[in-house]
VOGU-3710 file (C-alpha; in Angstrom, 3 decimals, decimal comma):
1> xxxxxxxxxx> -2,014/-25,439/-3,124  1,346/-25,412/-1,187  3,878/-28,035/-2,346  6,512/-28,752/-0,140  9,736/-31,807/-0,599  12,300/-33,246/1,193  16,079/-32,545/-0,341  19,347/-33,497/0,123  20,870/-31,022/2,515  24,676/-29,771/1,665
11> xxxxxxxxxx> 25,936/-29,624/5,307  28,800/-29,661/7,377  30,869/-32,743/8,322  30,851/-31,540/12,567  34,257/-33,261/12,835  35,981/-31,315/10,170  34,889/-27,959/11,094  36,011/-29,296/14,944  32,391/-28,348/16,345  29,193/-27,204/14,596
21> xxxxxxxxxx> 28,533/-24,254/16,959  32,267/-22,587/14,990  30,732/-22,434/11,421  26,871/-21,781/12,442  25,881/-17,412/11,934  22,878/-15,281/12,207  21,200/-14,581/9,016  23,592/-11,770/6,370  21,404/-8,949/7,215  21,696/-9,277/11,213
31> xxxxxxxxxx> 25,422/-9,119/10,793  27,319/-6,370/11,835  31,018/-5,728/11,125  31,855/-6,536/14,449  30,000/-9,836/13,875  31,704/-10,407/10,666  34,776/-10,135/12,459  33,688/-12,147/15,520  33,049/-15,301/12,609  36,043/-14,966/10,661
41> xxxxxxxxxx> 37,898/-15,233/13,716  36,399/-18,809/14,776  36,399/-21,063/11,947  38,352/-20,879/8,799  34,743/-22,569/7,412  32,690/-20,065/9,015  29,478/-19,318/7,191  29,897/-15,791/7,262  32,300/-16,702/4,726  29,558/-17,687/2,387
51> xxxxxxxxxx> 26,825/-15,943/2,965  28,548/-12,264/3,440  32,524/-12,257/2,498  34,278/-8,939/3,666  36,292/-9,568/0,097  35,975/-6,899/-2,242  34,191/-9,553/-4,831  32,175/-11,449/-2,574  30,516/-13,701/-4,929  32,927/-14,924/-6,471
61> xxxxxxxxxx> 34,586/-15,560/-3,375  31,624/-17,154/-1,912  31,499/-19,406/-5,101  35,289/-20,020/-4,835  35,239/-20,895/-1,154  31,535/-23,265/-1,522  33,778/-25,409/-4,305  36,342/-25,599/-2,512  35,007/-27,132/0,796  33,009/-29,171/-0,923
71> xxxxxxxxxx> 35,797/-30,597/-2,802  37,592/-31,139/0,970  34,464/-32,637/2,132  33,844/-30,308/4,167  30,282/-29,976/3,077  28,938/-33,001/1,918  25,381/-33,713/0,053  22,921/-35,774/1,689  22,017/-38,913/-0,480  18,787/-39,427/0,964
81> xxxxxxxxxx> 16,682/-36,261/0,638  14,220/-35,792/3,935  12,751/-32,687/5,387  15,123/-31,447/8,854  13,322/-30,323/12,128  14,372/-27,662/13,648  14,092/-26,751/17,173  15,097/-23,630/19,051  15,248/-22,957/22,877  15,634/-19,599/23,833
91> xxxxxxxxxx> 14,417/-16,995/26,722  13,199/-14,171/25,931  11,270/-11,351/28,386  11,630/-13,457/31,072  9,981/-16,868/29,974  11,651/-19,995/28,146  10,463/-20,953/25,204  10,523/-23,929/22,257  9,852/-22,702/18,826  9,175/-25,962/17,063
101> xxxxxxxxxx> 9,167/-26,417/12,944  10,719/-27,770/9,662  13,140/-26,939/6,611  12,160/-27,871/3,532  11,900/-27,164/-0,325  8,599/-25,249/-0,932  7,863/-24,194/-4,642  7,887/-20,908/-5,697  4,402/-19,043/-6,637  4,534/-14,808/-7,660
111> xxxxxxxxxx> 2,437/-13,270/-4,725  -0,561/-13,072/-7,228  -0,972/-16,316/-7,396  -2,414/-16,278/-3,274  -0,467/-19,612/-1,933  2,533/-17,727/-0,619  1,641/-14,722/1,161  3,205/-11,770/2,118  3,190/-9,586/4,851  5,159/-6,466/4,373
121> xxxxxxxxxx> 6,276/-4,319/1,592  10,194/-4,944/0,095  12,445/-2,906/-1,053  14,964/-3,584/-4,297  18,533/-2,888/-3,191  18,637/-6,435/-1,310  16,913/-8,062/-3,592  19,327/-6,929/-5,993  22,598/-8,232/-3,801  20,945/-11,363/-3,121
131> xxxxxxxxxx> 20,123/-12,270/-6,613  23,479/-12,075/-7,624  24,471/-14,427/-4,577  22,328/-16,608/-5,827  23,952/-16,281/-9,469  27,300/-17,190/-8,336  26,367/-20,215/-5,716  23,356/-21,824/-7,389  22,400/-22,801/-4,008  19,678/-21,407/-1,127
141> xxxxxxxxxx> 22,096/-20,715/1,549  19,745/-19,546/4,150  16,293/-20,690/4,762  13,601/-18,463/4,454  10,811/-18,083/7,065  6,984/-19,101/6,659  4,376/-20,159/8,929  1,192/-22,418/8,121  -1,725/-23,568/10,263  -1,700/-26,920/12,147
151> xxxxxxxxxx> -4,933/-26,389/14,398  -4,748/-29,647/15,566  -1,106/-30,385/16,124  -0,627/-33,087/13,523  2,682/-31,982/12,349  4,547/-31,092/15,843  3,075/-34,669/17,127  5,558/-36,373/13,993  8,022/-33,755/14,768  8,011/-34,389/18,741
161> xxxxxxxxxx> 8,071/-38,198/18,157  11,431/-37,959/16,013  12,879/-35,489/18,576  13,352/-38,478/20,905  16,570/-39,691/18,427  19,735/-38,004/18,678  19,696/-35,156/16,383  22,293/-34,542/13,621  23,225/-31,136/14,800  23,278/-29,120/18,413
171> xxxxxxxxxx> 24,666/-25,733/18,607  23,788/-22,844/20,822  24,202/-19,556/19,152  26,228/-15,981/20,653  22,534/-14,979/21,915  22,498/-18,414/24,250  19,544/-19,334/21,351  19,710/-23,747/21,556  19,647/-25,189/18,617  18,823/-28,779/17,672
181> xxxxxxxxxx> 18,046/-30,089/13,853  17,126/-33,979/13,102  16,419/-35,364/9,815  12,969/-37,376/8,783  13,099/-39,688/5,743  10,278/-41,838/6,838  8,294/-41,611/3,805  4,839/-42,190/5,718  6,005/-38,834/7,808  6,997/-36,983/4,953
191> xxxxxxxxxx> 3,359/-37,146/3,187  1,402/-36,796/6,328  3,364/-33,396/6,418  3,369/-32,826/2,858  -0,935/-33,431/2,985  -1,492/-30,881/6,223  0,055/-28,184/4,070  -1,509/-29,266/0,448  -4,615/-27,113/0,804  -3,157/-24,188/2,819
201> xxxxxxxxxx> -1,533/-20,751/2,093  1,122/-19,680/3,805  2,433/-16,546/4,787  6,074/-15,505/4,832  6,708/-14,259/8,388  10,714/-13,368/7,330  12,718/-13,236/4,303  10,645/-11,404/2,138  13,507/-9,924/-0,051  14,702/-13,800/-0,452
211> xxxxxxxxxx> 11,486/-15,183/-1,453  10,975/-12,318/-4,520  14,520/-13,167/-5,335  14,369/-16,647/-5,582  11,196/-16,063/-7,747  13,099/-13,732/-9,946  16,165/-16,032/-10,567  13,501/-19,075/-11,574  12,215/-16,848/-14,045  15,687/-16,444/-15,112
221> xxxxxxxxxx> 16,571/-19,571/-15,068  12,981/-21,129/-16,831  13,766/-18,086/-19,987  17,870/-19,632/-20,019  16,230/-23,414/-19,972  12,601/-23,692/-22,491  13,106/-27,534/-21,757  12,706/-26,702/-17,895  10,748/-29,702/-15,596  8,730/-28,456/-12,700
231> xxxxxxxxxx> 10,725/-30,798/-10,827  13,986/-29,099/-11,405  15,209/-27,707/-8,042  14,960/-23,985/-9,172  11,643/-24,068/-8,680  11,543/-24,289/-5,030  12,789/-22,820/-2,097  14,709/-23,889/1,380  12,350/-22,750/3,926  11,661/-23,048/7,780
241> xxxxxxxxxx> 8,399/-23,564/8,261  6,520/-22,988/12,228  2,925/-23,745/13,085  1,021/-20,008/13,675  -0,447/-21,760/16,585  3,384/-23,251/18,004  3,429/-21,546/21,920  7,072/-20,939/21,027  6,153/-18,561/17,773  7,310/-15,451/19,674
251> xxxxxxxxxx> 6,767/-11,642/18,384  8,294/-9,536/19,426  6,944/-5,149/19,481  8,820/-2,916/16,999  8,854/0,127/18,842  8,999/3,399/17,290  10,974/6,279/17,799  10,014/10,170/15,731  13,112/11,386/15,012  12,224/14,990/14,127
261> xxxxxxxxxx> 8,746/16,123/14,991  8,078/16,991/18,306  4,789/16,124/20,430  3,091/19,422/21,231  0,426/20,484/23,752  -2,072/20,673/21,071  -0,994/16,895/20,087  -2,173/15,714/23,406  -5,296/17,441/23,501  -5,929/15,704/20,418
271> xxxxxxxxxx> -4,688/12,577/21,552  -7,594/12,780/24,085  -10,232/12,644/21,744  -9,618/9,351/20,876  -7,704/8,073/23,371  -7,999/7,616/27,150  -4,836/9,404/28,315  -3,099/9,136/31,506  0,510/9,966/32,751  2,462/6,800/33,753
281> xxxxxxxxxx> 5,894/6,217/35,650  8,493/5,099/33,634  8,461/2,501/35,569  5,811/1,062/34,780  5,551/1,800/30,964  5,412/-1,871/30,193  3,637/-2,829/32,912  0,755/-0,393/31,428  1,226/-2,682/27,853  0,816/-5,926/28,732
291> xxxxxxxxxx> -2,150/-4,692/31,422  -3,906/-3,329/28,295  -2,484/-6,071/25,671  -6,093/-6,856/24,635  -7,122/-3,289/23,209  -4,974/-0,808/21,752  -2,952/0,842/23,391  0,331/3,312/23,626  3,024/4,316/25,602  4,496/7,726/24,600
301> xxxxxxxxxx> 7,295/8,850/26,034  8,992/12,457/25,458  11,649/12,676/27,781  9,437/15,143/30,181  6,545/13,036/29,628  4,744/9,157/30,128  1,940/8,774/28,592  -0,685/5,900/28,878  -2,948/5,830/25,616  -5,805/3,607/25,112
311> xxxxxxxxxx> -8,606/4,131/22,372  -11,992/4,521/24,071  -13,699/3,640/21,042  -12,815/2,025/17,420  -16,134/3,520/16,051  -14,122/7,417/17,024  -11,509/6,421/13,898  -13,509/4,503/11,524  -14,357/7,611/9,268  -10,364/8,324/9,581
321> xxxxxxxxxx> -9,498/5,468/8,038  -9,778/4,125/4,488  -12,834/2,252/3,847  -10,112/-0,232/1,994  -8,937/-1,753/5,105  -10,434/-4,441/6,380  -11,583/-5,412/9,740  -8,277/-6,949/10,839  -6,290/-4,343/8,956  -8,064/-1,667/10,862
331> xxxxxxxxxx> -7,287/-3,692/14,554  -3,879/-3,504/14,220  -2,200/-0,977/16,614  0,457/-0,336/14,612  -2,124/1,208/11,793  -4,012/3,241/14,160  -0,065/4,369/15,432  0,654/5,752/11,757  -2,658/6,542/10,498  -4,314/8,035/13,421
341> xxxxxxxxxx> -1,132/9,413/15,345  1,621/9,856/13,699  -0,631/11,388/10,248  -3,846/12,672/11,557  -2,673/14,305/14,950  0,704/14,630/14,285  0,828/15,728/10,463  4,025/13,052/10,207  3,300/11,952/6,741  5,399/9,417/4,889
351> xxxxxxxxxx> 8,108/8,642/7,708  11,674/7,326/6,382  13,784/5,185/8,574  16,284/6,976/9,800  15,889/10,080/8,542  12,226/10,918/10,609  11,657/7,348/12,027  13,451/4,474/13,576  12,329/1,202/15,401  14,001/-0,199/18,623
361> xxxxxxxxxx> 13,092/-3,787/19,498  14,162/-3,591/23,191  11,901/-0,528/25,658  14,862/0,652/27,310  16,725/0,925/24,363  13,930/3,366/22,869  13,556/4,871/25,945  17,379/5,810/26,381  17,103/7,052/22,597  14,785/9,899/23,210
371> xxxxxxxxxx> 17,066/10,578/26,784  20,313/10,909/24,683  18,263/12,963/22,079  18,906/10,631/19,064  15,047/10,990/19,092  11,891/13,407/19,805  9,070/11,062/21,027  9,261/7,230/21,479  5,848/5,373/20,995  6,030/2,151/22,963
381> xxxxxxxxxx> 4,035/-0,499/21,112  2,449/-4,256/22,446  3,540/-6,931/19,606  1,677/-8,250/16,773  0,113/-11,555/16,991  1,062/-14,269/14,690  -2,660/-15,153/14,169  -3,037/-11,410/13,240  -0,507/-11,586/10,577  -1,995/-14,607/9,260
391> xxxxxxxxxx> -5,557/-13,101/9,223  -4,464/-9,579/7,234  -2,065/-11,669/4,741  -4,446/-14,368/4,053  -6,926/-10,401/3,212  -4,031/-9,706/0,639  -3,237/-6,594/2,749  0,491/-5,778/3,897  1,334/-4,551/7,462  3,349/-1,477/8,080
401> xxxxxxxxxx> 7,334/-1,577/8,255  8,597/-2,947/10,990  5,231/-4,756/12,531  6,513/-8,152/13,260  10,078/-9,272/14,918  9,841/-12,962/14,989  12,412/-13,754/17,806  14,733/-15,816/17,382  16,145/-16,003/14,097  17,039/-18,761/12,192
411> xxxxxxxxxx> 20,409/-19,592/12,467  22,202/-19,923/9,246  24,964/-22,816/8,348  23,124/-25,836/9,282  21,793/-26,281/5,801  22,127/-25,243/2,213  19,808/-26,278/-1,224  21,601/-27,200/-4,491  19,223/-25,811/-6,994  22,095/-25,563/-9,623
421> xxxxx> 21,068/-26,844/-13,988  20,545/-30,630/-13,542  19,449/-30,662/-9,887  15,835/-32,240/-9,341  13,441/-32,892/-6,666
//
């Protein structure tokens, strides 16, 4: 049973910052120093500021700087809680398209519980730095990411109807990614929203290490507070949630690059066992991807090599693969890639990142990898489908690193959750 809430946003006041498109970031983990830089340098009320100082005690600073603008009005609470839709326009591989969905509070459930799914496996040093960001704040600066199913359309129909007002906020990002956010406090909205998603699970698509750290700090916070309330706002999360069957939910391929073993002659004579094999242009490497899309399929490129790779047959892996996966599990390309591939042919067992494997979202960028040797083999990949990642979470199995790139991300600054002692929903 998924229980979502409308909240009263913290948010900018557009005037005071002198334009919303000066304060707005990419999420911490997608900024660089450069970026970092780039932010500081445009608004004195930057979120960068918040959500990743370059002080030496950054949450303290964060906490400093989140009382302070707050005291200048510079963030102010919204009185009326509602949920906010979000829009994004962006192109991407050619094509424009509208990713259309809503922040707001969901409650938090440990995995085991099946209502909030994941996808992919964490690990604990960010879990670590954003629990103690969330020590010093008391807030949900960033939204996390999760999608549900609306078959029918039912929520994007209330959310295109309210799209028609002016929205609150409209900001394109430093990736030309359009942003628009309006708030709905029609209470007759609200619960038709609140009663599509009552009986679902959903599945975090991004912000994995967010979610298991907001459920650790409620723990926390329920063993500081025995006279806790479910309603208190600890108990839920900010999150941006997208229908899995929105045309604008774009994947994008993780494409991976072997940065120490080497393909061999006897590799691709038993690549041809399983796989129908035939040398490509360059050219034409993702040409040969989206032409085979539907099956699974390969590029592999060596530097002296293109290589098309299809599998003639699941039925030749089966026995290769643990009888544990399921169905789905066993359809993804990116577990025939590792399993089959990379650890049956290719003996490359337990890959790291960045010490024997790395991922490239962009094919040229993988391609001009392996040319600059930074890397021995790329493997060209076609992207996961957001219905498949629904199907293999909702079969409480977890997808290899790096199998999903939801594109864009959600921008960050446009609104923050109190969930400080006291607060309620």
């Amino acid at each position: 049973m998924v229980d979502i809430k409308p909240f009263g946003a913290i948010r900018y006041d557009s005037e005071k910052v002198r334009g919303i498109d000066k304060v707005i970031t990419q999420p911490y983990d997608k900024i660089s120093e450069e970026l970092q830089t780039e932010y500081y340098n445009k608004s004195e009320y930057n979120y960068c500021r918040l959500i990743l100082p370059r002080e030496e005690d950054r949450y303290e600073m964060a906490s400093d700087r989140l009382d302070a603008w707050l005291e200048v009005n510079v963030l102010n609470k919204d009185k009326e809680p509602g949920i906010y839709i979000y829009y994004q326009d962006f192109e991407v591989l050619g094509k424009r398209f509208t990713r259309k969905g809503f922040i707001s509070a969901v409650k938090l459930h440990p995995f085991e519980k099946r209502i909030v799914l994941p996808h992919e496996k964490t690990h604990k040093g960010p879990k670590i730095d954003r629990l103690n960001m969330l020590r010093a704040t008391e807030k949900n600066l960033e939204p996390g990411f999760m999608l549900y199913s609306d078959p029918h359309g039912d929520t994007i129909s209330v959310f295109d109807r309210i799209s028609k007002e002016e929205p609150i906020y409209e900001a394109t990002d430093e990736y030309g990614v359009h942003n628009r956010i309006w708030k709905l406090s029609y209470p007759d909205d609200i619960a038709k929203v609140e009663n599509i998603l009552r009986d679902q699970q959903v599945v975090i698509a991004d912000g994995h290490h967010r979610y298991e750290t907001a459920v650790s700090y409620r723990d926390e916070m329920r063993e500081k507070h025995s006279d806790w309330k479910p309603e208190d706002a600890f108990n839920w999360r900010m999150t941006f949630l997208v229908p899995v069957e929105d045309t604008g939910l774009v994947v994008l391929p993780g494409h991976r690059l072997l940065l120490k073993h080497k393909v061999e002659d006897q590799h691709i004579q038993e690549l041809k066992k399983f796989f129908e094999v035939e040398e490509i242009d360059i050219a034409e490497l993702e040409d040969f991807l989206e032409e085979n899309k539907e099956k699974i399929s390969f590029v592999m490129y060596t530097g002296d090599i293109t290589l098309g790779l299809t599998l003639q047959d699941p039925d030749l892996v089966d026995e290769l693969l643990p009888d544990k996966y399921s169905s789905d599990y066993s359809g993804l390309d990116v577990v025939i890639l590792r399993d089959i591939i990379f650890e049956h042919i290719m003996d490359a067992k337990a890959l790291a990142i960045d010490e024997t494997i790395a991922y490239e979202r962009w094919a040229e960028d993988a391609v001009d990898r392996v040319n600059r040797g930074d890397a021995t083999a790329a493997f060209l990949v076609n992207a996961t489908k957001p219905e498949q990642v629904l199907r293999v979470a909702k079969n409480g199995e977890r997808m290899p690193e790096k199998s999903t790139d939801f594109y864009p991300k959600a921008n960050s600054g446009f609104v923050m959750m109190d969930i400080s002692v006291g607060e309620k929903l």
